[in-house]
C-alpha positions in Angstrom: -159.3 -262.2 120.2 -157.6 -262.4 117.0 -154.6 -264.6 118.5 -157.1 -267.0 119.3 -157.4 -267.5 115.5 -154.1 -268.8 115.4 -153.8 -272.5 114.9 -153.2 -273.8 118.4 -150.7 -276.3 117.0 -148.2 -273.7 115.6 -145.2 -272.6 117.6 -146.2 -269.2 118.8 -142.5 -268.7 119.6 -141.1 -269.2 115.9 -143.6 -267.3 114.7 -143.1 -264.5 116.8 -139.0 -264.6 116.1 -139.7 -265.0 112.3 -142.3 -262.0 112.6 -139.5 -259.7 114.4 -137.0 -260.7 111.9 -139.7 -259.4 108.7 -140.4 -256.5 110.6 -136.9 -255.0 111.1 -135.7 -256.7 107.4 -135.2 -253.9 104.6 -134.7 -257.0 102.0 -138.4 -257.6 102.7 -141.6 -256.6 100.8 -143.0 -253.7 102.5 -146.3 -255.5 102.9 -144.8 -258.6 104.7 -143.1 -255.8 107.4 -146.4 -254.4 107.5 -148.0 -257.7 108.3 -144.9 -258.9 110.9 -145.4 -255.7 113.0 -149.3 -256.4 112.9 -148.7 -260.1 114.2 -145.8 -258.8 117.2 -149.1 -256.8 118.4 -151.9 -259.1 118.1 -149.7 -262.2 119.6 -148.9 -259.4 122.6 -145.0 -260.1 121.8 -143.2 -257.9 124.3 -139.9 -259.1 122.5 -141.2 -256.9 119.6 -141.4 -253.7 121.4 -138.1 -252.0 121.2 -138.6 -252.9 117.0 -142.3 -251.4 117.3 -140.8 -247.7 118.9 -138.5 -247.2 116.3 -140.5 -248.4 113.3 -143.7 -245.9 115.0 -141.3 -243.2 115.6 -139.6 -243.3 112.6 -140.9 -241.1 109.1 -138.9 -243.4 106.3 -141.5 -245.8 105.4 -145.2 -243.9 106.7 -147.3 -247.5 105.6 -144.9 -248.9 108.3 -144.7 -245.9 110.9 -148.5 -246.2 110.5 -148.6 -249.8 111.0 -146.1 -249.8 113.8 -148.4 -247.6 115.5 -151.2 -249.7 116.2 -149.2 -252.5 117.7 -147.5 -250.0 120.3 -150.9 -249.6 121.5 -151.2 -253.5 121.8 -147.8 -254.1 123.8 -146.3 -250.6 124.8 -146.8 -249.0 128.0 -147.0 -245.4 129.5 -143.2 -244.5 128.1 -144.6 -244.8 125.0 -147.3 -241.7 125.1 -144.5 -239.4 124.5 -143.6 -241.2 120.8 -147.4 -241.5 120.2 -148.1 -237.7 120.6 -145.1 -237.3 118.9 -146.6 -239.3 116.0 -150.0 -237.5 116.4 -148.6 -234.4 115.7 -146.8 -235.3 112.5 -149.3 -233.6 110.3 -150.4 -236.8 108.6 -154.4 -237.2 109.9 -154.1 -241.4 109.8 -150.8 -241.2 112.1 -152.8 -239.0 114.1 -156.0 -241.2 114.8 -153.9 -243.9 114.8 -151.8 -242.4 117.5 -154.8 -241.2 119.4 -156.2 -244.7 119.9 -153.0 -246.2 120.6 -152.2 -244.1 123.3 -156.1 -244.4 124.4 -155.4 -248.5 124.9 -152.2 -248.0 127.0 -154.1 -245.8 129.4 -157.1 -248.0 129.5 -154.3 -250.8 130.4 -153.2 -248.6 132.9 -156.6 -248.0 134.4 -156.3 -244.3 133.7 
């Protein structure tokens, strides 16, 4: 859907190394890690992943752990409904939702 917005002549590659490198940077602006994590999911970058589980299950930066969340839903897989619920239960009702329909794509993926 969205990836198909991407111009054809870019390297999908770079882009998906430089958008793992924002992601996991501290030096960079919150809402360029933000962004980076949102393009690992929507380009399906399975490289990304172990970045995506620890930026979702982590509760330093919540934009981010919110952000991570979504994306985890895009390119994680059935070992990651444990973090999810995990996530949903943190008390913070956006995590939650966010959480919920995460872990409702993996399953769908998974024909449950």
């Amino acid at each position: 859907e969205r990836a198909s917005k991407i111009d054809p002549n870019m390297d999908r590659n770079l882009l998906s190394r430089k958008a793992v490198s924002c992601a996991v940077d501290n030096s960079c602006h919150l809402g360029t890690r933000i962004a980076a994590v949102q393009v690992c999911g929507v380009m399906g970058e399975k490289g990304a992943l172990s970045t995506v589980r620890d930026l979702a299950a982590s509760r330093d930066s919540i934009p981010l752990q919110m952000a991570a969340i979504h994306p985890l839903g895009q390119i994680g897989d059935s070992s990651d409904l444990n973090r999810l619920q995990n996530a949903a239960k943190s008390g913070n009702i956006y995590a939650k939702t966010a959480a919920e329909k995460a872990s409702s794509n993996i399953r769908a993926r998974n024909g449950e």
